[in-house]
C-alpha positions as CSV (number, residue, x, y, z in Angstrom):
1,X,-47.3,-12.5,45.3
2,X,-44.6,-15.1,44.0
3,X,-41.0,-14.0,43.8
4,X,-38.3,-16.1,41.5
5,X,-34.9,-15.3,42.6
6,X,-32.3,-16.2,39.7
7,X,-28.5,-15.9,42.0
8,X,-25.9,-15.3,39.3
9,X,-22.1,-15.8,40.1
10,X,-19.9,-16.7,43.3
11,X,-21.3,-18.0,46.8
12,X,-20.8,-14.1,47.8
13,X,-23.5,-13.3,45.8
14,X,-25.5,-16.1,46.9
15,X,-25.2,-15.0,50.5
16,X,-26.7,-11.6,49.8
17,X,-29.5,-13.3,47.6
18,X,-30.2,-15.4,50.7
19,X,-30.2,-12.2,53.1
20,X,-32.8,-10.6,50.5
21,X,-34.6,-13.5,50.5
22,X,-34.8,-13.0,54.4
23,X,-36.2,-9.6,54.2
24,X,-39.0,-10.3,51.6
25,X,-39.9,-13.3,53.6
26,X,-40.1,-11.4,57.2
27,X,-42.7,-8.9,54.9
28,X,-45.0,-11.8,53.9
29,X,-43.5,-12.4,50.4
30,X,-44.0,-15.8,48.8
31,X,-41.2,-17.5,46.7
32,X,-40.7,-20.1,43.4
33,X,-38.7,-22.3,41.9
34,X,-41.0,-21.8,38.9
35,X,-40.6,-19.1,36.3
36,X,-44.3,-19.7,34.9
37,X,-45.7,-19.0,38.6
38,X,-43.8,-15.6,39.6
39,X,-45.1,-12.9,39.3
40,X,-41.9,-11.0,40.3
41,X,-38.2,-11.8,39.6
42,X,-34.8,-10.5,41.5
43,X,-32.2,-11.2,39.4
44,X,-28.8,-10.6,41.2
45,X,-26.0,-10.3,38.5
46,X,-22.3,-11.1,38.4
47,X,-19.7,-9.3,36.1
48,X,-16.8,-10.7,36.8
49,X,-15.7,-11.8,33.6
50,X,-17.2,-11.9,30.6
51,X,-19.3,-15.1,30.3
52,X,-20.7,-14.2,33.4
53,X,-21.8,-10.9,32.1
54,X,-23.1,-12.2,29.1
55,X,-25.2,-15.1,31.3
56,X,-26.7,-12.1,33.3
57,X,-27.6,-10.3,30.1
58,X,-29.0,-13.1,28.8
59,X,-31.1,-14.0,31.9
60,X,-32.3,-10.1,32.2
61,X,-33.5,-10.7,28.4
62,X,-35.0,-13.6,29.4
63,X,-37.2,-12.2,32.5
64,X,-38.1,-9.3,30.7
65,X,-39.8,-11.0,28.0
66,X,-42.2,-11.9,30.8
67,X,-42.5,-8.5,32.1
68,X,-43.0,-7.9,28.1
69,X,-46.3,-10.6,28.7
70,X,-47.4,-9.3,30.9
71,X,-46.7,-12.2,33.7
72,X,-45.0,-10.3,36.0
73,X,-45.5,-7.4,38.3
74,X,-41.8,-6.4,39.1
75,X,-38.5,-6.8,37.5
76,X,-35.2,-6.0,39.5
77,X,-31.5,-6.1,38.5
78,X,-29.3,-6.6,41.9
79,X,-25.6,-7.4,42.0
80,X,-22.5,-6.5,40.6
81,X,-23.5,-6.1,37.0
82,X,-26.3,-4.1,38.2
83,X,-23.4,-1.6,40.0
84,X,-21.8,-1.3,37.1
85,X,-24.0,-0.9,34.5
86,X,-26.9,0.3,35.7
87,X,-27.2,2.8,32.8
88,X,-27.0,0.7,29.9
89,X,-29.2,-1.4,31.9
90,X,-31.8,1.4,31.6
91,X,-31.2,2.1,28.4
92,X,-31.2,-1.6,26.7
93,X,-33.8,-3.1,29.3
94,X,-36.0,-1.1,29.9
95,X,-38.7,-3.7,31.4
96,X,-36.4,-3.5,34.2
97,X,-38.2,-1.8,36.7
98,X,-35.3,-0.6,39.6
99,X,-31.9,-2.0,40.0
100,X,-30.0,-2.0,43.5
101,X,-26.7,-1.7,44.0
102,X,-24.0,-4.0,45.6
103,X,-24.5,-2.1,49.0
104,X,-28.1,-1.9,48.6
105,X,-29.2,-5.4,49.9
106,X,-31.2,-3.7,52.5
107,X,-33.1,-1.9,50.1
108,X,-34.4,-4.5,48.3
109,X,-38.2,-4.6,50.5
110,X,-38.3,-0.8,49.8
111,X,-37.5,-1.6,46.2
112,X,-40.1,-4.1,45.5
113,X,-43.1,-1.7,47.3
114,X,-42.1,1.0,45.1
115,X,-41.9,-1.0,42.3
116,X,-45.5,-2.7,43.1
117,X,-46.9,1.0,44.1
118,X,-45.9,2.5,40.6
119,X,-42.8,4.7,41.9
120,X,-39.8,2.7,41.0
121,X,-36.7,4.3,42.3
122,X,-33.4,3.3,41.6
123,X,-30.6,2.8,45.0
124,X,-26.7,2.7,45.4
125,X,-25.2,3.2,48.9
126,X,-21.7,4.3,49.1
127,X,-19.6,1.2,47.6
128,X,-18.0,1.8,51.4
129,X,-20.6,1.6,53.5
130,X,-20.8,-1.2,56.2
131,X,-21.2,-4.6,54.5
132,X,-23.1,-6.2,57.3
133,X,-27.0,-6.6,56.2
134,X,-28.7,-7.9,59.2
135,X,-31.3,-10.8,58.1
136,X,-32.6,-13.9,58.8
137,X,-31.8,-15.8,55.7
138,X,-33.4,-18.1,54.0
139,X,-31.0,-20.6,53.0
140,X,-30.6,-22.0,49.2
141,X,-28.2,-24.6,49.7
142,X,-30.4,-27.2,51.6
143,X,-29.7,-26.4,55.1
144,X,-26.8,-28.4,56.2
145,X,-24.4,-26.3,54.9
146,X,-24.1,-22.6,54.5
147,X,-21.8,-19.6,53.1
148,X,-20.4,-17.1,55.8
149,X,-18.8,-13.9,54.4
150,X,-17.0,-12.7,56.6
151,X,-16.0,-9.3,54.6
152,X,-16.7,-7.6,51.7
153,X,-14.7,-5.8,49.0
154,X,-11.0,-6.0,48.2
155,X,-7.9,-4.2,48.3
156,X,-5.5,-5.8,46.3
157,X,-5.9,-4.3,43.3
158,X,-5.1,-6.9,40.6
159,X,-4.7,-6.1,37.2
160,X,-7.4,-7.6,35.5
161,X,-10.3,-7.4,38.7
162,X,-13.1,-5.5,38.6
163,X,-14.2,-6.5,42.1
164,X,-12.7,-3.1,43.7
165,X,-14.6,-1.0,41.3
166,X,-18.1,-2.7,42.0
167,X,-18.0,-4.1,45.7
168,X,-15.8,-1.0,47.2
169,X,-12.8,-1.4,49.6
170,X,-12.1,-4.3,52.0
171,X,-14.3,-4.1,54.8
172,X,-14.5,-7.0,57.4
173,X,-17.8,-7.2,59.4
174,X,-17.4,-7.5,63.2
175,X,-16.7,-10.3,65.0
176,X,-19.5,-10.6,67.1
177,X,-22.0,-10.2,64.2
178,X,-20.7,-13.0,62.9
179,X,-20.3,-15.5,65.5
180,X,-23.8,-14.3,66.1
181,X,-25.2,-15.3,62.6
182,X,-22.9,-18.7,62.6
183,X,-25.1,-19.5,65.7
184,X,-28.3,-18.3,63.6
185,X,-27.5,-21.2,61.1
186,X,-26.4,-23.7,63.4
187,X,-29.5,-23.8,65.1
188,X,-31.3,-23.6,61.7
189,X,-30.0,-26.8,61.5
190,X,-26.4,-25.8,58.9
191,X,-23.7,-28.4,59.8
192,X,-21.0,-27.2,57.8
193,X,-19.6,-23.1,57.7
194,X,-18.1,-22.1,54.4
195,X,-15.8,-18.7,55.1
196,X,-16.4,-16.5,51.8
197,X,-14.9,-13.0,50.9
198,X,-12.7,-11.4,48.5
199,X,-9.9,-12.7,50.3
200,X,-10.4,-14.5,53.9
201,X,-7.1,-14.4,55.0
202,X,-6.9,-10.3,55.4
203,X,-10.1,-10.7,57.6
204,X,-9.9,-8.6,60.8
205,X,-7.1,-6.3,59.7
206,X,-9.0,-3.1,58.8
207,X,-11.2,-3.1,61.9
208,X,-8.4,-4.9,64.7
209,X,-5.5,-3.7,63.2
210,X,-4.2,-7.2,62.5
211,X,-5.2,-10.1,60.9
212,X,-8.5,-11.8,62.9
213,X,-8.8,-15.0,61.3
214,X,-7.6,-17.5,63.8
215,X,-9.4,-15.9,66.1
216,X,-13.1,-16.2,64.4
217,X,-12.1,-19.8,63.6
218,X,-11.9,-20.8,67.4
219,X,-14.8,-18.7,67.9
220,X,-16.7,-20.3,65.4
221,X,-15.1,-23.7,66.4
222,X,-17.2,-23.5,69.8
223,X,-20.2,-23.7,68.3
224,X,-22.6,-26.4,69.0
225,X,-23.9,-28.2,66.3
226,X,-21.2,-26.9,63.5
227,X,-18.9,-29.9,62.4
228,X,-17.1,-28.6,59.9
229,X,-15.7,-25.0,58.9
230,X,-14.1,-25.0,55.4
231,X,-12.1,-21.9,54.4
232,X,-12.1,-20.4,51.0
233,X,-10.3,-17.5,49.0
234,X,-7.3,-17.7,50.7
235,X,-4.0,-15.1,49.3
236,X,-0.9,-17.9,49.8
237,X,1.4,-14.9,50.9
238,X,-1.3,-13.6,53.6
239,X,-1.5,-17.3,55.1
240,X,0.4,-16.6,59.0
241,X,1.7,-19.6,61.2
242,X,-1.1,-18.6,63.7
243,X,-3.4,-19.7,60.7
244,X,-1.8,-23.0,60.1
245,X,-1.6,-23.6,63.7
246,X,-5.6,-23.0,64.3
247,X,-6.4,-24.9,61.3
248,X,-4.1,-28.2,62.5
249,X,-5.2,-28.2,66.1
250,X,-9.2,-27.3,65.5
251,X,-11.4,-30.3,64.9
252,X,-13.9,-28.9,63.2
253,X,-11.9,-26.8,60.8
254,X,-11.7,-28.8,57.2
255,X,-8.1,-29.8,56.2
256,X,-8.6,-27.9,53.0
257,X,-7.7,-24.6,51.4
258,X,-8.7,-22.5,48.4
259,X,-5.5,-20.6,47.7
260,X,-6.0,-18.8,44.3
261,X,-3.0,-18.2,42.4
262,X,-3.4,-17.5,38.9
263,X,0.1,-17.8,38.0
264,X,3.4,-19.4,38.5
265,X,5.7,-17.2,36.1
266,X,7.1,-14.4,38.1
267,X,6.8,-12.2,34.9
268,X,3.5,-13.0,34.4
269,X,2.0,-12.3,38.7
270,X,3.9,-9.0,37.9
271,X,1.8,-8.0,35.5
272,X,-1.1,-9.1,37.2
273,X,-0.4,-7.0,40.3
274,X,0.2,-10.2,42.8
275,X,2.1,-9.9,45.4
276,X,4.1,-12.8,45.2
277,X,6.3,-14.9,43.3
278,X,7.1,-18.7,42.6
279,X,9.7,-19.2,45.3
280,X,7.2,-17.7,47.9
281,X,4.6,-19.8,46.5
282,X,6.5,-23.0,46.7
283,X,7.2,-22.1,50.2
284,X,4.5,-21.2,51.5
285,X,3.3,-24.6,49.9
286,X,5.5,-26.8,51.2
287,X,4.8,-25.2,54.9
288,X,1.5,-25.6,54.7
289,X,2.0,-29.8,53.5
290,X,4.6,-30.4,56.4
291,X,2.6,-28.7,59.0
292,X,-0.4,-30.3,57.8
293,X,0.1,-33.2,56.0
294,X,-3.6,-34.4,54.8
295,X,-4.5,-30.9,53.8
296,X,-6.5,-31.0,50.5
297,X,-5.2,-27.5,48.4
298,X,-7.5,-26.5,45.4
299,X,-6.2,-23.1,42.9
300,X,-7.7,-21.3,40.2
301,X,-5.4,-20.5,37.2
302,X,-5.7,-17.9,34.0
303,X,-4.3,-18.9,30.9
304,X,-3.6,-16.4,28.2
305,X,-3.0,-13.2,30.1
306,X,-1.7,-10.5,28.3
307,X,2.1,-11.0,27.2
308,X,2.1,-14.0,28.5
309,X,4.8,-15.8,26.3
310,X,5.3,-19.9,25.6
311,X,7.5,-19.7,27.9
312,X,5.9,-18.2,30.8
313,X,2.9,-21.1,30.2
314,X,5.7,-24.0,30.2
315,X,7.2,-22.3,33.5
316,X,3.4,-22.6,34.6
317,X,2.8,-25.7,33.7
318,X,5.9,-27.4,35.1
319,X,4.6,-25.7,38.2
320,X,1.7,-27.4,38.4
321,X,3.7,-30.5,37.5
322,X,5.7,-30.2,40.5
323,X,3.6,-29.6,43.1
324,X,0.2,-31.5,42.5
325,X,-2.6,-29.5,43.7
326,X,-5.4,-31.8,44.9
327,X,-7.8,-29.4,42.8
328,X,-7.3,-26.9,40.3
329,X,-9.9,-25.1,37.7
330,X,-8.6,-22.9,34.7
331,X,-10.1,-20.0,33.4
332,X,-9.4,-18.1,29.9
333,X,-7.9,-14.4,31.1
334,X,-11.1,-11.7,30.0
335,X,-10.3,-8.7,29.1
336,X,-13.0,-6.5,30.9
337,X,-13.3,-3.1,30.7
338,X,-12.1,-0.4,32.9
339,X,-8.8,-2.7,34.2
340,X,-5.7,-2.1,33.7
341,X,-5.0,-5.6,32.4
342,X,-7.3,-4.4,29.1
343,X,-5.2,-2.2,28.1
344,X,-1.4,-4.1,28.4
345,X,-0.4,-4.9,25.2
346,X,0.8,-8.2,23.3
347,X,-3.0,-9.4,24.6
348,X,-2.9,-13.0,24.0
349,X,-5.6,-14.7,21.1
350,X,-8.4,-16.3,22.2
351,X,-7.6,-19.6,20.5
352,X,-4.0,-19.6,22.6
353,X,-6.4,-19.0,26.1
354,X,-8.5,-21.7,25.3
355,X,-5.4,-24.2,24.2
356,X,-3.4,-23.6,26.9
357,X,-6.1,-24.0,29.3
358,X,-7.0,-27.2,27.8
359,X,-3.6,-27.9,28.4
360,X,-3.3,-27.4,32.0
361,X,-6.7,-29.0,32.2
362,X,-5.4,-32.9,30.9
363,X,-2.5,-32.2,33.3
364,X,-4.3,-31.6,35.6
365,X,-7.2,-34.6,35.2
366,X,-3.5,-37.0,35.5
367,X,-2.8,-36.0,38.6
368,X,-6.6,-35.7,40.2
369,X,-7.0,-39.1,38.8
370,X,-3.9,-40.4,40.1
371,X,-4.7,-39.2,43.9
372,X,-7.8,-40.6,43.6
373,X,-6.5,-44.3,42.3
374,X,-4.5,-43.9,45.3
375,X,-7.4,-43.3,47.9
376,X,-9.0,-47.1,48.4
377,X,-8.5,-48.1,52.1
378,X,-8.3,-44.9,53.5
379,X,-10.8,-44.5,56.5
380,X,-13.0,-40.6,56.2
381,X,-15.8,-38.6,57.3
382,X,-18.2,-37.8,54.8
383,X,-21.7,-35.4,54.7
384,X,-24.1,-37.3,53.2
385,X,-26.0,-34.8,50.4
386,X,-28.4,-37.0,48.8
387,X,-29.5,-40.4,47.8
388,X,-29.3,-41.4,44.5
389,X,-32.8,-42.6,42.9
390,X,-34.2,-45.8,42.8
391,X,-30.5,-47.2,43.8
392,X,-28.9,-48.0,47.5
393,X,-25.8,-45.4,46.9
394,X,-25.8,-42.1,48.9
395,X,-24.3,-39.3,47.3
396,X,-21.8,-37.3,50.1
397,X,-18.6,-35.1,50.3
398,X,-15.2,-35.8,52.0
399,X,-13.6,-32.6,53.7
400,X,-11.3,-32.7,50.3
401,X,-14.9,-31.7,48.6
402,X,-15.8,-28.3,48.8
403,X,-19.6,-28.0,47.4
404,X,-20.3,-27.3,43.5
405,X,-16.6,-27.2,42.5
406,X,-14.8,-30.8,44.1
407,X,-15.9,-34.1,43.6
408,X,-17.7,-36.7,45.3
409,X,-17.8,-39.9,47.3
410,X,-20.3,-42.2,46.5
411,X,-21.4,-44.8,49.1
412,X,-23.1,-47.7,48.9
413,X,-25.3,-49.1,51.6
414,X,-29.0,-50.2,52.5
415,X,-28.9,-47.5,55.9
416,X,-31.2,-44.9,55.8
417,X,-29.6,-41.9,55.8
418,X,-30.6,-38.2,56.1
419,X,-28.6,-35.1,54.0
420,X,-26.7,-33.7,56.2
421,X,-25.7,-36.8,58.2
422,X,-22.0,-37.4,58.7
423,X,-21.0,-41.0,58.3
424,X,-17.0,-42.6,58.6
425,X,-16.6,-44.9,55.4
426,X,-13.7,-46.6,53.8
427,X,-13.1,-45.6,50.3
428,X,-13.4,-49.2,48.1
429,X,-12.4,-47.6,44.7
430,X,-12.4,-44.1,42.5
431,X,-13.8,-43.2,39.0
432,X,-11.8,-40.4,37.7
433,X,-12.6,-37.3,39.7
434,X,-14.9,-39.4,42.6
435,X,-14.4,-41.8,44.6
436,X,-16.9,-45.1,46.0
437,X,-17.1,-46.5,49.8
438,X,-18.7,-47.9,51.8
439,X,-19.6,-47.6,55.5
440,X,-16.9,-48.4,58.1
441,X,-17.6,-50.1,61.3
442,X,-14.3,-51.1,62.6
């Protein structure tokens, strides 16, 4: 039997996907790319916000109208829209044979048999339960780079977040299981660990009673055959000097940090539930640029949460003015269910959102485009991920490139090079958000 996995959502979601795939595989199940070969389909959902509920609605529609042709055996929802809506799911979709909860990765062999045998059956584990799914996985990024999450669940509590609700509270999974894993994909051949969770930088505290992060990272950092760890999902105000400090004297730890914000108006991360402000955020900003001066700092914003006024967006947008983030995305507030953010009044009109993030957007391309026009003759290490076709140019990423949201460096050269291969270039010239080298021998 041929399974099509479709992995909807964040690289959290693609780490369980890949840990199902692992259990299927260790059972003798085949897999596909192909949707006209399988005859069973996983779908693992995201409901984060509202386009990517609607783009796992859409894709359950879809699959079911094979299941309708009679083309496949098994249909199963998995994920976080599954969690949380597993009874309209039922109700609306009813070609879908079982659904699994966000806990239930381990269930999904169990699942599938039943399925196959004619008893479909349903399973949600305690949203609490330990998050650690012990798998081999099979890896869907092309194997020289991988997603590690490191915990699951959050505690935070924002406003306008469903995670809590459909992923539990935060749990970090032990140390050694981790290290132990990193090792897994190390000698799968994975050159480059990307730290996942909720929130990275709490990792540690519910099971060590502080904050464990620098510690994994110089476990990790030992490693042979890892080059680089990359950190993402980082809370600014949870960032300790012990972190900075492991992050500027580790070699293998990427000078780059996701540090989602979402706001800059101290009215506005008050009614969002942060637990910050503006003058901790420049702060902790400008600590983290003098004690590291090459780091590469990427945010996510929201435009058009509720009462957010002009001029909380102009205090916003001189913010990202001033400080210059090297990347930055935007995304329209949604006004999900079941937060408390849905039901704040003065909720903001969908044509403001969509201007205002348009408007942070064009700011935003000046200044990416400006850092890159002033890259040429600057000396890096890049991964190589693939080579263009038919042409001598090598598409790779610089440690400022996180995969599927950054840029790229495109280098030109006859070598023959292999994905995965790290190579030092000098950067020749940029085209808005990339940049072009070539390789350096001096």
């Amino acid at each position: 039997m041929k399974i099509l996995f479709v992995s909807l959502g964040c690289d959290k979601n693609l780490v369980d996907t890949e840990k199902m795939i692992g259990l299927l595989a260790e059972k003798g199940y085949e897999f596909t790319d192909a949707e006209e070969e399988a005859e069973a389909v996983v779908v693992n959902t995201c409901c984060f916000i509202g386009d990517a509920k609607e783009e796992s609605i859409n894709t359950l529609l879809q699959m079911s109208e094979l299941k309708k042709n009679g083309q496949l055996k098994a249909l199963i929802a998995a994920g976080c829209l599954a969690q949380r809506y597993k009874d309209e799911i039922q109700k609306e979709i009813p070609e879908v044979d079982a659904i699994i909860g966000t806990m239930s990765v381990s269930a999904i062999t169990e699942a599938l048999d039943k399925v196959l045998a004619g008893k479909p059956e349903n399973v949600f584990i305690d949203l609490n339960a330990s998050p650690y799914v012990r798998a081999k996985r099979v890896l869907t990024t092309g194997g020289h780079f991988a997603y590690l999450k490191i915990a699951e669940g959050c505690n935070k509590n924002c406003t306008y977040c469903i995670i809590p609700k459909v992923r539990g509270k935060y749990r970090s999974i032990p140390m050694e299981e981790l290290v132990e894993e990193a090792t897994a994909l190390a000698e799968g051949g994975v050159r480059e660990l990307i730290l996942v969770a909720q929130e990275t930088t709490l990792y540690g505290k519910d099971i060590y009673g502080k904050k464990s992060l620098p510690e994994l990272l110089r476990k990790l950092c030992k490693i042979s055959g890892i080059y680089w760890i990359r950190i993402l999902y980082c809370y600014p105000e949870e960032i300790t000097d012990e972190l900075i400090d492991v992050i500027a004297e580790e070699e293998k730890i990427c000078h780059y940090l996701d540090i989602p914000i979402q706001h800059a108006s101290d009215n506005i991360l008050k009614k969002m539930g942060r637990w910050t402000n503006q003058a901790e955020l420049r702060e902790n900003i400008a600590k983290l640029r003098e004690r590291i001066p090459d780091i590469c700092l990427r945010t996510t914003l929201i435009s058009g949460f509720p009462g957010e006024t002009q001029e909380d967006f102009e205090e916003l947008y001189r913010f990202v003015n001033d400080i210059e983030f090297d990347r930055l995305g935007v995304f329209p507030y949604s006004q999900e269910e079941d937060t408390v953010a849905a039901e704040l009044p003065d909720q903001v009109s969908e044509e403001v959102k969509l201007f205002r993030r348009d408007e942070l957007m064009e700011l935003q391309q000046e200044i990416a485009f400006e850092k890159a026009e002033d890259m040429p003759g600057t000396i890096l290490t890049v991964m190589v991920e693939g080579k263009v076709a038919d042409e001598d140019t090598y598409v790779t990423r610089t440690y400022k490139d996180a995969p599927g949201v950054d840029g790229y460096l495109f280098l030109n050269t006859t070598a023959n090079l292999m994905t995965g291969d790290f190579v030092k270039v000098m950067v020749t010239d940029s085209n808005e958000y990339d940049l072009i080298g070539e390789i350096y021998n001096g």
